[in-house]
C-alpha angles and dihedrals in degrees: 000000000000144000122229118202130188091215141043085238091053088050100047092035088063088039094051099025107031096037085224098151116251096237088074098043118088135174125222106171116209124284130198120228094228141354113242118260119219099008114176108245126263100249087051093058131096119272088261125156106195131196125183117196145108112269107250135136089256090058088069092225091145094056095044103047080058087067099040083068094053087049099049088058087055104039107021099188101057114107129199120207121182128200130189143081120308113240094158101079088241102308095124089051091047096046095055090053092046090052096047097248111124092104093059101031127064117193099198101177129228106331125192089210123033096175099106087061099047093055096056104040124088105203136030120217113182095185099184120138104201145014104033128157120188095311111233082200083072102052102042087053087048090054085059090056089253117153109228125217119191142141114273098253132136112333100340085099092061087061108040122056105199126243086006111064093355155332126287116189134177119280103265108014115128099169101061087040091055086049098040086055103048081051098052099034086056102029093077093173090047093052096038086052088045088048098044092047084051100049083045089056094048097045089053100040115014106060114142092218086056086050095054094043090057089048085053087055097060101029083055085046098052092044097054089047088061092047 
């Protein structure tokens, strides 16, 4: 009877590829249940880079941890810590130990409740290089005043909006990742501006009651169509 997407590319993606008409396909984006209270600020935090996300090759883990090794030469206190459940059969771990990294790099598994992370990182990288949605990760990085930093595929743009709660880059492009990160790790004003632009987006338009209010509309739609 209908489609429901979490993001304006999902939506047009079943409308221009799956020939399914406009008129049955909705889009509801993400919402988060609740914004964080007494969070320390962005430029008290440790020097952590976090990343949430299932390890998979779309998640572009292999690449990134390539330039992890180049940043830790050039800032030796930053620290990267991971969370999410392995699909890799181990690669990622043993990639980090056959670069040298485990100093600098922290692999934490699947975790239910990620908070504890969030509160203390100061900066958020999704590395993933293909099928992405409207990433809940995002937005939950961007409730704890974190500024995000990913590549512009399918609905991350819708999300952030770049050089003003974020970086987007281009899909692909290290070098300018390496380099988006150094500015934003060491350009404290820059970040806590980023984060607090982010936490402002979510609280305004990523409210999970809003979410469920919006699914009632078009159940309730659909069901008086078929009466």
């Amino acid at each position: 009877d209908a489609w429901i997407t979490n993001s304006i590319v999902a939506k047009k993606t079943l409308i221009e590829r799956c020939a399914i008409p406009s008129e049955q396909v909705f889009m509801i984006y993400n919402g988060l249940y609740s914004l964080p209270e007494r969070v320390m600020p962005l430029n008290e935090r440790p020097m952590i880079v976090l990343t949430v996300a299932n390890l998979s090759p779309r998640k572009g883990y292999v690449e990134y941890l390539l330039v992890i090794q180049k940043l830790v030469k050039i800032i030796p206190d930053i620290r990267f810590v991971f969370l999410g459940k392995d699909t890799m059969n181990g690669k990622v771990q043993k990639m980090i130990d056959e670069l040298n990294l485990s100093t600098f790099v922290s692999y934490e598994g699947f975790q239910k409740d990620v908070s504890k992370w969030y509160k203390k990182s100061r900066l958020f990288v999704l590395p993933s290089l293909w099928n992405e949605g409207a990433p809940t990760s995002i937005l939950e990085a961007m409730s704890y005043s974190i500024p995000c930093i990913a590549f512009s595929i399918d609905g991350i743009p819708e999300l952030i909006d770049t050089e003003i709660n974020g970086v987007l880059l281009k899909k692909g492009d290290y070098l300018n990742l390496e380099e988006t990160i150094i500015q934003l790790i060491t350009n404290n004003a820059k970040a806590v501006k980023q984060g607090k632009e982010g936490h402002k987006k979510v609280s305004t338009s990523f409210k999970l009651s809003d979410t469920e209010k919006m699914h009632r509309k078009i159940f309730r739609e659909i069901m008086s169509s078929k009466t």
